[in-house]
PAZAPA-4460 file (N, C-alpha, C; in steps of 0.05 Angstrom, whole numbers, plus 32768, in hexadecimal, padded with zeros to 4 digits):
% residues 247
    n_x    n_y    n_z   ca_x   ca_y   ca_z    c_x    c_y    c_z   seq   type   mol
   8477   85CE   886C   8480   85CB   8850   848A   85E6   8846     1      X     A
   847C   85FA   8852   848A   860F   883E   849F   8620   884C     2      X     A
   849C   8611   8868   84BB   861D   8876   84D6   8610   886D     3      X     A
   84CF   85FC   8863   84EA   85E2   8857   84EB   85ED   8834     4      X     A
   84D2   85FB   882B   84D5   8605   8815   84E6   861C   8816     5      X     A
   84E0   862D   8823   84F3   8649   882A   850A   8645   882D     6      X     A
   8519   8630   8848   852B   8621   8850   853E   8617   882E     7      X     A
   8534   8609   8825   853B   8603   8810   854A   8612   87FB     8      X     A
   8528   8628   87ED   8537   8645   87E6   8553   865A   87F1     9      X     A
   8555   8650   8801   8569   8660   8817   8588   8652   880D    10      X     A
   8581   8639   8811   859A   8627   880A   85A6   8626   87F2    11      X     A
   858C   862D   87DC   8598   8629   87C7   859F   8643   87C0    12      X     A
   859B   865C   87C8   85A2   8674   87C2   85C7   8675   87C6    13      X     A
   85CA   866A   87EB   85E3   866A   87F2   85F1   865A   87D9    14      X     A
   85E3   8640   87D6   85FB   8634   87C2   85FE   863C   87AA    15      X     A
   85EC   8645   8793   85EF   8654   877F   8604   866F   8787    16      X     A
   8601   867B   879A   8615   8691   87A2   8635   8683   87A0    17      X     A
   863A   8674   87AF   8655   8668   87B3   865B   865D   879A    18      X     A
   864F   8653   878A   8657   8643   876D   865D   8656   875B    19      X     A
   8651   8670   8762   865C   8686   874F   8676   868E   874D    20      X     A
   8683   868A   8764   869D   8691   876D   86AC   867A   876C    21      X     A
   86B8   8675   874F   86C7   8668   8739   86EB   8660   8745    22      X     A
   86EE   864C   875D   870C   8648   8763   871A   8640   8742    23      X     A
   8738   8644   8737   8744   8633   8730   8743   8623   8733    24      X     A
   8750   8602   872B   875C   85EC   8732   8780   85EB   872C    25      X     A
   8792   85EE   873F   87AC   85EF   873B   87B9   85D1   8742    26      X     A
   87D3   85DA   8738   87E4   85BC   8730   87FA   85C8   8748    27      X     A
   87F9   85CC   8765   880E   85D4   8772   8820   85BD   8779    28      X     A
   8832   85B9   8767   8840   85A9   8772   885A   85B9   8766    29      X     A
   886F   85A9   876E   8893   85BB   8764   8891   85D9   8767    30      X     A
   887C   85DF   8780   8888   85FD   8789   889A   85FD   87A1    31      X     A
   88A7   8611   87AA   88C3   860F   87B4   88C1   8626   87CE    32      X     A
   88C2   861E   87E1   88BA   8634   87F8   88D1   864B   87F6    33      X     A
   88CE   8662   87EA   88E0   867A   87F7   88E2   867C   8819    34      X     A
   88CA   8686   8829   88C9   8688   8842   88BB   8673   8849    35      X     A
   88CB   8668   885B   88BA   8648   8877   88B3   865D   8891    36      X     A
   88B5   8675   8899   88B1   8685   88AD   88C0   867A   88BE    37      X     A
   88DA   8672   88B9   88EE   867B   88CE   8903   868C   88CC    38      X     A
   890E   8688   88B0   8922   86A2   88B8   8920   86B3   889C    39      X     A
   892F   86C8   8897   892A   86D6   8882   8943   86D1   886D    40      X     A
   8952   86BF   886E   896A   86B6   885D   895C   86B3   8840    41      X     A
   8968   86BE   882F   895D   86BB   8814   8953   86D7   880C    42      X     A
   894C   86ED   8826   8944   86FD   8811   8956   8716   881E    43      X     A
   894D   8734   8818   895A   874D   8826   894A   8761   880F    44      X     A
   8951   8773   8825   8944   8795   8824   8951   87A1   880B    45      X     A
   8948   87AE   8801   8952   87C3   87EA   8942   87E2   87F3    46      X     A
   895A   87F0   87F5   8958   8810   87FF   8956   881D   87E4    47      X     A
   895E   881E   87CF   895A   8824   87AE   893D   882D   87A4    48      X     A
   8922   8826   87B3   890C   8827   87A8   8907   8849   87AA    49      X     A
   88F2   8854   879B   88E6   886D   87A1   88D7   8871   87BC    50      X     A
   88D1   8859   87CD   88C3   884D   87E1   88D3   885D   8803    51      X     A
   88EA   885E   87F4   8902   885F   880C   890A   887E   880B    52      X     A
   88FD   8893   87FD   8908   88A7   8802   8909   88B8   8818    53      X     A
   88FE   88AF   8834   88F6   88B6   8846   8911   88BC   885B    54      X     A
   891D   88A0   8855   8932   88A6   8861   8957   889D   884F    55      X     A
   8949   88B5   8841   8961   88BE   8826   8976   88A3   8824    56      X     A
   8964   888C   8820   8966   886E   8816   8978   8867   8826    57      X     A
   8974   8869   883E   8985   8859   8851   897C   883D   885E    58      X     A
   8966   883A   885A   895B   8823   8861   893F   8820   8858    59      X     A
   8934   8807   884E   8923   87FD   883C   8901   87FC   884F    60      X     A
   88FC   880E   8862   88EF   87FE   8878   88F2   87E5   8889    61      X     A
   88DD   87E3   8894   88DF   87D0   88B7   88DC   87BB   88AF    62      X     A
   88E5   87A2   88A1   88E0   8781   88A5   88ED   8775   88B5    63      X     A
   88DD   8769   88BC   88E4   8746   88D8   88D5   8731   88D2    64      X     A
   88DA   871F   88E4   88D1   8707   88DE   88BC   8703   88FC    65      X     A
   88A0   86F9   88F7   8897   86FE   8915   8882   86F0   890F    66      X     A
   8883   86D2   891F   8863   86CC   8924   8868   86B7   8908    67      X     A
   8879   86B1   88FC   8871   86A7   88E6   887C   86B0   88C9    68      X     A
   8876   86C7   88C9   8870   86D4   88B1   8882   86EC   88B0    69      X     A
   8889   86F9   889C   8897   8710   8890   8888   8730   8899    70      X     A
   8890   8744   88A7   8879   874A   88B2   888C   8775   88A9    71      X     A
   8883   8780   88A0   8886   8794   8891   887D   87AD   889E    72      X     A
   8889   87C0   88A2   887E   87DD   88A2   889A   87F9   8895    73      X     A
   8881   8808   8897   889D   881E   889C   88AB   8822   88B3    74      X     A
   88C4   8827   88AD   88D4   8830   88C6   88DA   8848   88D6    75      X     A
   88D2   885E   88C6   88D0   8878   88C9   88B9   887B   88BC    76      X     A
   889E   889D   88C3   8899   889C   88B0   889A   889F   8898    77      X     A
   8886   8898   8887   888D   8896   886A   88A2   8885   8860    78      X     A
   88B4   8874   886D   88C4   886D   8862   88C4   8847   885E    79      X     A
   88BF   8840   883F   88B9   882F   883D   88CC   881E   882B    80      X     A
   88C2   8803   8820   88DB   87FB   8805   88D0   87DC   880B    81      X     A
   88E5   87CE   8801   88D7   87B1   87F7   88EB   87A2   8803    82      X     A
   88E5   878D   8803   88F5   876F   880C   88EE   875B   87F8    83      X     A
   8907   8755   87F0   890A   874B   87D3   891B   8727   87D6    84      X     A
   8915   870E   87C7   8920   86FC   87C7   893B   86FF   87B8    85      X     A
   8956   86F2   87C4   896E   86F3   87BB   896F   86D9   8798    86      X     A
   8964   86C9   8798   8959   86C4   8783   8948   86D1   876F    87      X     A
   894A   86C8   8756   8945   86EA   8738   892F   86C1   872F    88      X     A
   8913   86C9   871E   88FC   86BD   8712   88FB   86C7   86F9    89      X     A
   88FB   86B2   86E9   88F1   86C2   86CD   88D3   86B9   86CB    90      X     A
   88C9   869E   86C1   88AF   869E   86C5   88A3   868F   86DA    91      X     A
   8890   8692   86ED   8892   8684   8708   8871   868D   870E    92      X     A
   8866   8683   871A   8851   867C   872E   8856   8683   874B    93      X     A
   8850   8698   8757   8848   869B   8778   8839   8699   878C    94      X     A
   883B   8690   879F   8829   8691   87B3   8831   869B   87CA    95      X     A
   8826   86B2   87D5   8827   86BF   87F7   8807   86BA   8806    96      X     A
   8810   86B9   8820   87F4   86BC   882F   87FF   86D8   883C    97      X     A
   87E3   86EB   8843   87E3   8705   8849   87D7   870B   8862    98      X     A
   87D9   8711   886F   87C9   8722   8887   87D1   873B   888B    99      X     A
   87C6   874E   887C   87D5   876A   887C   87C2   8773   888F   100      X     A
   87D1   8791   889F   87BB   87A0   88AB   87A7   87AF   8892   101      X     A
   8793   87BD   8896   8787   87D1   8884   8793   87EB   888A   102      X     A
   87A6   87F3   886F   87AB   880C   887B   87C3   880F   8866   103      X     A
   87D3   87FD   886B   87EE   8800   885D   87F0   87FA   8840   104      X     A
   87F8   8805   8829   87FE   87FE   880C   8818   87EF   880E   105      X     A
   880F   87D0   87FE   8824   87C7   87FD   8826   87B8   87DB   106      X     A
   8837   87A2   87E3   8833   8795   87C2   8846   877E   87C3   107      X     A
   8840   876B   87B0   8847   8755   879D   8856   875D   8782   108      X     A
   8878   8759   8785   8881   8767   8772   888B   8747   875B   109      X     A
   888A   874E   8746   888F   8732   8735   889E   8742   8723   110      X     A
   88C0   872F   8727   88DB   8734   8712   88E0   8756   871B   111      X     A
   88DD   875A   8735   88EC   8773   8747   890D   8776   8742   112      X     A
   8913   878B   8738   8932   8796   873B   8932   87A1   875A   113      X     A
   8949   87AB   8762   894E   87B4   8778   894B   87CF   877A   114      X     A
   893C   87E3   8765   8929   87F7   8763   890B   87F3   8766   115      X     A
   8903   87DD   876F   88E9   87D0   876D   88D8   87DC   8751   116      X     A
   88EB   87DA   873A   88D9   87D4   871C   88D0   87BF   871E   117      X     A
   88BB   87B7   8720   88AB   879A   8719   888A   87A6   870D   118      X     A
   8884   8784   8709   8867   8787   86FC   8858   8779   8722   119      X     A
   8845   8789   872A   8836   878B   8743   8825   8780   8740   120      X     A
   881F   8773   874E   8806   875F   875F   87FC   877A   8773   121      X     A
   87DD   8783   8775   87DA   8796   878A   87D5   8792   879D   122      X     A
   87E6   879B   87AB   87D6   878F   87CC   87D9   87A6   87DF   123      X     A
   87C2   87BB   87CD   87B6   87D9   87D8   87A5   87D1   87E7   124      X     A
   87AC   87CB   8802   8795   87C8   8817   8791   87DC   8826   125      X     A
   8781   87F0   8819   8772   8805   8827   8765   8810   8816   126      X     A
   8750   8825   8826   8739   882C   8818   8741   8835   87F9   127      X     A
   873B   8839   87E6   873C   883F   87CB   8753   882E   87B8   128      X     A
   8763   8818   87C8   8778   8802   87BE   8760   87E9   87B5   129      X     A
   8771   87D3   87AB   8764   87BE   87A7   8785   87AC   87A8   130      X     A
   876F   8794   87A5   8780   8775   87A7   8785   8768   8788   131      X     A
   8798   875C   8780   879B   8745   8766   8799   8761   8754   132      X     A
   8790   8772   874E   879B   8788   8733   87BA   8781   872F   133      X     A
   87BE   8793   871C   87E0   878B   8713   87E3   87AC   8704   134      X     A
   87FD   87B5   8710   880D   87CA   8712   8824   87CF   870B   135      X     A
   8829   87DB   86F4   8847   87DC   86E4   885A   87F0   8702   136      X     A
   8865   87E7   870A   8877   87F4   8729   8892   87FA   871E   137      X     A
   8891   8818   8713   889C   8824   8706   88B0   8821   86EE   138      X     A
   8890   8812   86DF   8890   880E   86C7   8887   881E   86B0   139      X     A
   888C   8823   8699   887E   8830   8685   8869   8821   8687   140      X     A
   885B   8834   8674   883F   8826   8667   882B   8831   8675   141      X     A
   882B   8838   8696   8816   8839   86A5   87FF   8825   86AC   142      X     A
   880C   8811   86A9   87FF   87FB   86B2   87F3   87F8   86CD   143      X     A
   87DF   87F7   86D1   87C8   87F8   86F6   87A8   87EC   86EA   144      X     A
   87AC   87D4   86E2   8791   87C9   86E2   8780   87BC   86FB   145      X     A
   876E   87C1   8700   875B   87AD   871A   8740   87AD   8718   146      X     A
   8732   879A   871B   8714   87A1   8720   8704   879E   8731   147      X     A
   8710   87AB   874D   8701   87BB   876A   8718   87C0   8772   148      X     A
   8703   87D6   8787   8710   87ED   8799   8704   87E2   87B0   149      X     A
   8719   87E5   87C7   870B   87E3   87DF   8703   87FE   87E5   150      X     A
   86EE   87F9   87FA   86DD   881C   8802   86E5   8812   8824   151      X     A
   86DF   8825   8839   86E1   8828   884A   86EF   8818   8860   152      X     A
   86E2   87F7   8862   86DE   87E4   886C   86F7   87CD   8852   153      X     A
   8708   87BA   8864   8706   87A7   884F   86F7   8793   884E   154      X     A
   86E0   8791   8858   86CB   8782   884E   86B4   8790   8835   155      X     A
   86C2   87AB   8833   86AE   87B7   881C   86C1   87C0   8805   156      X     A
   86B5   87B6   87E5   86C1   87AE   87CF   86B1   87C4   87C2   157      X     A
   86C4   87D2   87AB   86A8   87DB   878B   86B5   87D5   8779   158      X     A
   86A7   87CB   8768   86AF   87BB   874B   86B7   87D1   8742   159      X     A
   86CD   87D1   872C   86D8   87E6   8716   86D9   87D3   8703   160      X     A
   86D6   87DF   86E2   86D7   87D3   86D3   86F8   87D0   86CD   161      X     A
   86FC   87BB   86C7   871C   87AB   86C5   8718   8795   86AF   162      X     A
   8737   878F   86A2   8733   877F   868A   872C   8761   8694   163      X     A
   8727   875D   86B3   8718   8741   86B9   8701   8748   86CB   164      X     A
   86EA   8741   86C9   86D4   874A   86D1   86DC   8742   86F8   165      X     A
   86D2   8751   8708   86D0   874C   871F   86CA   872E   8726   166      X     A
   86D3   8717   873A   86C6   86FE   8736   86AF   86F5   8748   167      X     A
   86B7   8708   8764   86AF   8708   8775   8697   8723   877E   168      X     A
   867E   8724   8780   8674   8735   878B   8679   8749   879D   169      X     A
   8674   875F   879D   867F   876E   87B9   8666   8760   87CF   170      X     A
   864B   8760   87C7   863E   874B   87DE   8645   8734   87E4   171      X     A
   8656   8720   87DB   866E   870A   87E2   8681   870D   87EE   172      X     A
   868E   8722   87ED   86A9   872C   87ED   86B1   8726   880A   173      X     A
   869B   872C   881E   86A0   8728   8836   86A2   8710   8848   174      X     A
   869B   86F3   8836   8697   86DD   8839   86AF   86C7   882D   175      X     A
   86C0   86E5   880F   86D0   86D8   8803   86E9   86DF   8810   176      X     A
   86EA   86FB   881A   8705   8704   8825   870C   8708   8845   177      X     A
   871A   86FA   8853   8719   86F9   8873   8731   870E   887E   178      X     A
   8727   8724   8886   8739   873B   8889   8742   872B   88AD   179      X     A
   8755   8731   88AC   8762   872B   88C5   8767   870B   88C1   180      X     A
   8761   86F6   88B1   8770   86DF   88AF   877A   86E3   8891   181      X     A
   8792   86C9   8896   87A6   86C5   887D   8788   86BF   886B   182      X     A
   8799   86C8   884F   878E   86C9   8830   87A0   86C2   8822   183      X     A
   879C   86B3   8810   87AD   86B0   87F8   87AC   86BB   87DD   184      X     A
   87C9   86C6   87DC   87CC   86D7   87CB   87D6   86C6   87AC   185      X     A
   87D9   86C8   8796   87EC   86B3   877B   87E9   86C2   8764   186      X     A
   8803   86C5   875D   880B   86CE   873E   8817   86BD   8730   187      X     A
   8811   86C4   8714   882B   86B3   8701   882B   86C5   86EB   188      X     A
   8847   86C6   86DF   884E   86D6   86CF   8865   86C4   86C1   189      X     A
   8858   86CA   869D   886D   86B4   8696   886E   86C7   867A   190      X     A
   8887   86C7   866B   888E   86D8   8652   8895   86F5   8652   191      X     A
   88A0   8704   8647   88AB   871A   8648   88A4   8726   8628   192      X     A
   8887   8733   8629   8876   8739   8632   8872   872E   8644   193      X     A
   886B   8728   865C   885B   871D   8667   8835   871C   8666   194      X     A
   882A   8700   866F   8812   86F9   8672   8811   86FA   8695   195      X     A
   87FE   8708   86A0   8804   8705   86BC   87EB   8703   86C8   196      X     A
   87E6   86F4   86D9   87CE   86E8   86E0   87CE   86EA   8705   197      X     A
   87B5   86EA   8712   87BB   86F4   872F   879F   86E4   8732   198      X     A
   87A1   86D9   8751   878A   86CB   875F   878B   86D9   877A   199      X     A
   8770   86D8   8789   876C   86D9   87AA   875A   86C0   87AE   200      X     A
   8767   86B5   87BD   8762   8697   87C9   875F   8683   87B1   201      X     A
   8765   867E   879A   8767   866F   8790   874A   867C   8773   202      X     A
   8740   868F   877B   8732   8697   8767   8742   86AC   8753   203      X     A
   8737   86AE   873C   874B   86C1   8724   8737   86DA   8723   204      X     A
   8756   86E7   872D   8744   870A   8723   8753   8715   870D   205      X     A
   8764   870E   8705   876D   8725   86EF   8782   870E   86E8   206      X     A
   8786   8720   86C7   879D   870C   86B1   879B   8723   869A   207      X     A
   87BC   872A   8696   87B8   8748   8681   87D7   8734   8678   208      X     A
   87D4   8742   8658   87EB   873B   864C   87FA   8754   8648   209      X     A
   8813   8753   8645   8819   8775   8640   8819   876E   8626   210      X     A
   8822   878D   8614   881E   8797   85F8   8838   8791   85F4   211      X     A
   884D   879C   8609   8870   8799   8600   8880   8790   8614   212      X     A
   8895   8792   860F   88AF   878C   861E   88B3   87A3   862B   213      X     A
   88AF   87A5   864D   88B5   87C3   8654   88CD   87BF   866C   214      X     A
   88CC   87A1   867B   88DA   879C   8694   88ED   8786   8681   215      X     A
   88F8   877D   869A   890D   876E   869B   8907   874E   8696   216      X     A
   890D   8738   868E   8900   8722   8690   88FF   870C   86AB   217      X     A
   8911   8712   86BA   8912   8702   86D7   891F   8720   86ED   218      X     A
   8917   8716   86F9   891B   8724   8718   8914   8716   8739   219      X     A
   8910   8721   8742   8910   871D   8768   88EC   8713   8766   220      X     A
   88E8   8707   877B   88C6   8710   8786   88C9   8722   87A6   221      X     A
   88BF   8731   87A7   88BA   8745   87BB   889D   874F   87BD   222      X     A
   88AB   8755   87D7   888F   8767   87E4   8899   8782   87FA   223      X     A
   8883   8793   87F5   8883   87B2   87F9   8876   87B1   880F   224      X     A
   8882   87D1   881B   8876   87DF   882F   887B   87FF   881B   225      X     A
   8862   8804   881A   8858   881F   8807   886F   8835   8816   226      X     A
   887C   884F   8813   887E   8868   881B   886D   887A   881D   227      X     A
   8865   8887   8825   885C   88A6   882A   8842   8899   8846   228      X     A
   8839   88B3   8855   882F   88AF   8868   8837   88AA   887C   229      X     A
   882E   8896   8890   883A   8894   88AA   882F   8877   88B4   230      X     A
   8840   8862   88AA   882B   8845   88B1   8846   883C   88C0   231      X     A
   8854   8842   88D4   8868   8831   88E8   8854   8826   88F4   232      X     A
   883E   8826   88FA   882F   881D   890D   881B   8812   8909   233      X     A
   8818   8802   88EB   8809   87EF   88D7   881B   87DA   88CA   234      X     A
   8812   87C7   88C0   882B   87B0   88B6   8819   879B   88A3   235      X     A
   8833   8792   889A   882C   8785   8885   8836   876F   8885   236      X     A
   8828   8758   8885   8833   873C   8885   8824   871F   8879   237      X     A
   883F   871D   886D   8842   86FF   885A   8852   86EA   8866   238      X     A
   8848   86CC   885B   8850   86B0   8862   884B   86A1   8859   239      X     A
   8856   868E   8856   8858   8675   8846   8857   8682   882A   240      X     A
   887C   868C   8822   887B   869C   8809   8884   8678   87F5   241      X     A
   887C   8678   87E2   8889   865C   87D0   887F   8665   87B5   242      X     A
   8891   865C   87A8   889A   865E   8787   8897   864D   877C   243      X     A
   8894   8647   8761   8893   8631   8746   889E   863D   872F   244      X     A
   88B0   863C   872B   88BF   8642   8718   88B6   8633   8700   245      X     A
   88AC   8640   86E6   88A0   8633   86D2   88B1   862C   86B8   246      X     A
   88C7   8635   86B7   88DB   8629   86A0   88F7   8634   86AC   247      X     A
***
């Protein structure tokens, strides 16, 4: 009896744990696949970024198509930049799946010019980066909200205080986030101001409204390979990219 009692205790600990960790419920329907992982038609490189000064903007970094998915590095060192959709979003809903290495700074750019000005989704995967924050990408204002940092490991999280409380425990974290399998990434951003809202796997980590009008009201969706350093030999990759265009 009191091994089925313990047993018990045990069970209900796990399930109280998991119910903490609050999915959305979404209406995915009328989203529109950018990438099916076969070919890269629809989007291209932009050399213009600050990302690319490495090689005095001659080329945007290393993308291919491999395995599926969109697959990113630098091409020299330090030399990085974005890959951007040939289609411009004013208010829209995203979804990427990610399998990045740990190592490389990259990002989720929402209403990107071909200077990669956009409002950022973070996808600082390495030690002292974080995931779902949001990043004015050379924007006024100084916008860089998030609430965790990865530490060493990406199975190890530390809460920072951010205008949406952490959702997920860093003692969860490792049960919530599968480093080396696909994750799902989702933004939506609708109004100029914008309201911009970010999930990992379908849970909500952050939603900031801005104060003003600082960007543009539609643009590209893209994604980065950071500059500086030396990551030719780390990569970054997305798939099954699809859109919802909300008005």
């Amino acid at each position: 009896m009191r091994l089925a009692l313990t047993l018990a205790a045990l069970l209900f600990t796990v399930s109280a744990s998991a119910e903490e960790i609050k999915r959305d419920k979404f209406d995915d329907t009328g989203f529109e696949t950018l990438f099916d992982g076969k070919s890269l038609n629809g989007w291209h490189v932009s050399t213009q970024t600050g990302h690319s000064g490495a090689s005095m903007h001659t080329s945007g970094g290393r993308w291919r198509l491999e395995d599926g998915a969109i697959v990113g590095s630098q091409d020299i060192p330090g030399n990085g930049g974005i890959i951007l959709t040939d289609r411009q979003f004013g208010d829209f809903e995203v979804i990427v799946e990610m399998k990045n290495d740990y190592g490389p700074d990259s990002g989720l750019f929402l209403r990107s010019n071909e200077r990669g000005q956009a409002y950022q989704y973070l996808v600082d995967y390495h030690a002292n980066g974080a995931l779902a924050g949001i990043y004015g990408e050379g924007l006024s204002g100084g916008i860089d909200v998030r609430n965790f940092n990865f530490l060493d490991d990406p199975s190890k999280i530390q809460e920072v205080t951010g205008p949406v409380k952490l959702p997920v425990s860093p003692a969860d974290w490792p049960k919530f986030w599968k480093h080396g399998e696909w994750n799902e990434l989702r933004a939506r951003i609708v109004g100029n101001p914008p309201t911009i809202t970010t999930w990992i796997n379908g849970v909500r980590f952050m939603e900031i409204t801005d104060k003003e009008k600082r960007h543009q009201g539609e643009g590209s969706i893209a994604l980065q390979v950071h500059g500086g350093g030396d990551f030719t030999k780390q990569f970054v990759r997305y798939r099954n990219v699809r859109v919802k265009p909300l008005k």
